[in-house]
VMD Tcl script that draws the C-alpha trace (Angstrom):
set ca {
  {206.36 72.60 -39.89}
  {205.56 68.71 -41.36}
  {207.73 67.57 -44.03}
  {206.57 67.18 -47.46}
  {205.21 64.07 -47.92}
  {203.83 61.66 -51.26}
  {200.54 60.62 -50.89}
  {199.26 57.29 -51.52}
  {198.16 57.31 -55.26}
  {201.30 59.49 -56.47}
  {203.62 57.42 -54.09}
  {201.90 53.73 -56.26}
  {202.72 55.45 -59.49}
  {206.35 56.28 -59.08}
  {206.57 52.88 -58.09}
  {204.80 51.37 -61.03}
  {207.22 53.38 -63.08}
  {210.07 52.31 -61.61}
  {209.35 48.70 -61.40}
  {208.90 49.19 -65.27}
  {212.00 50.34 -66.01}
  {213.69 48.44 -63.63}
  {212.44 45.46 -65.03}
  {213.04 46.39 -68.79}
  {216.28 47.22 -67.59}
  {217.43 43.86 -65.90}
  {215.28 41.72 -68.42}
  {216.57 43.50 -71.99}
  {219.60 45.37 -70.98}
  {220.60 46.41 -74.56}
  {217.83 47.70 -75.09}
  {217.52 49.77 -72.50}
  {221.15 51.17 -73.24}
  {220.27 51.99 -76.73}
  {221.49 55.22 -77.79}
  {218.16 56.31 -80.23}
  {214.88 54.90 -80.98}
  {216.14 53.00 -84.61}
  {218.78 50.39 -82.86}
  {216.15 50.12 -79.74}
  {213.82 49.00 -82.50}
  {216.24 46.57 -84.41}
  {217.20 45.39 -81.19}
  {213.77 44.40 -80.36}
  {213.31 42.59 -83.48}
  {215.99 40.73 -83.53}
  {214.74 39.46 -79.68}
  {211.68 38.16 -81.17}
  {212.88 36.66 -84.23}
  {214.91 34.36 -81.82}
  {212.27 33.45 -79.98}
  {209.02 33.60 -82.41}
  {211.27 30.44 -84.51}
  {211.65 28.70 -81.57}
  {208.35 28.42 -80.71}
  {207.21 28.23 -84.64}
  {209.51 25.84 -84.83}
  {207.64 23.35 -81.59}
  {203.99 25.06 -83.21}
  {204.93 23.06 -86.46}
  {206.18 20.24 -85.09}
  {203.08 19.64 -83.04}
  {200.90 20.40 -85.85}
  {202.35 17.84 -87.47}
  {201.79 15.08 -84.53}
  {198.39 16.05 -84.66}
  {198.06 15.82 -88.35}
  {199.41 12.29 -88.02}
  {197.01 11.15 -85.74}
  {193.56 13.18 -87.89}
  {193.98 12.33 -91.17}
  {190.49 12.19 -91.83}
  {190.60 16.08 -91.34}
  {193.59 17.03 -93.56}
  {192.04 19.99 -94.95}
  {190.96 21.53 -92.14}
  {194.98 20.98 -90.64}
  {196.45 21.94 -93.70}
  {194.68 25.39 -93.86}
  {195.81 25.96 -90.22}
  {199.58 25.10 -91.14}
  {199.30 28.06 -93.78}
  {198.12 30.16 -91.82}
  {200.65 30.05 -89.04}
  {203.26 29.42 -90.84}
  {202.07 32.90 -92.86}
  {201.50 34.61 -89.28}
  {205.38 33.41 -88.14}
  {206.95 34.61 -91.59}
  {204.95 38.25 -91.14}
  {206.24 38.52 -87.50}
  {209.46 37.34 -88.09}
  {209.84 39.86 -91.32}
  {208.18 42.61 -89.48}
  {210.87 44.56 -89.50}
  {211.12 44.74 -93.01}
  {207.88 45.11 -93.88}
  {207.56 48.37 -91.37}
  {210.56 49.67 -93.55}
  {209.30 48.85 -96.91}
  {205.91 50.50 -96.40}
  {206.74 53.64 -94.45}
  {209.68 54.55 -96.56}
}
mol new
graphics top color blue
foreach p $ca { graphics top sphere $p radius 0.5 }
foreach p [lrange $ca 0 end-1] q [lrange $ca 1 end] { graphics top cylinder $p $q radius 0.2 }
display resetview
C-alpha cells in the first residue's frame, strides 16, 4: 500500500497559506495575536497612521521644493497640495470615518 501523498497544486497552496500567515505573523505580531476582529482593526490603523504621516510628511515637503523651483505654475501645485493633503487627512481619519458612517 503507497502512502498518502499531496499533490502538486494542493501541496503550492498550503504553502502559500502558510507563508501568509507566517509572514503577517513575524511582520505585525500584534496583530496577529489580537483577540477579535475590533482591536485587529484599531491595531491596523494605528500602523498606518504612523507611517501614512511619515511619508505625508516627506510628500509635503517635496511638494514644496518643487513649488519653489515652478512658480510660474502655482495653481496647478497648489491644487495638488489640497488634494493630498485631503487624501492623507481621509486615510489617516479612516478609522473614524468607518465608525461615524456605519454606526
Amino acid at each position: 500500500m503507497r502512502p498518502i501523498t499531496m499533490q502538486g497544486q494542493d501541496r503550492k497552496s498550503l504553502v502559500f497559506k502558510f507563508l501568509v500567515i507566517a509572514t503577517i505573523s513575524m511582520l505585525l505580531p500584534e496583530v496577529a495575536l489580537c483577540a477579535d476582529l475590533q482591536s485587529m482593526t484599531t491595531k491596523i490603523f494605528g500602523w498606518i497612521k504612523t507611517a501614512l504621516t511619515a511619508v505625508g510628511t516627506l510628500v509635503i515637503v517635496a511638494v514644496g521644493i518643487y513649488f519653489l523651483k515652478n512658480l510660474e505654475r502655482w495653481k496647478e501645485i497648489f491644487l495638488m497640495c489640497v488634494g493630498i493633503i485631503g487624501a492623507t487627512l481621509l486615510i489617516m481619519n479612516a478609522d473614524t470615518i468607518s465608525r461615524w458612517a456605519f454606526n
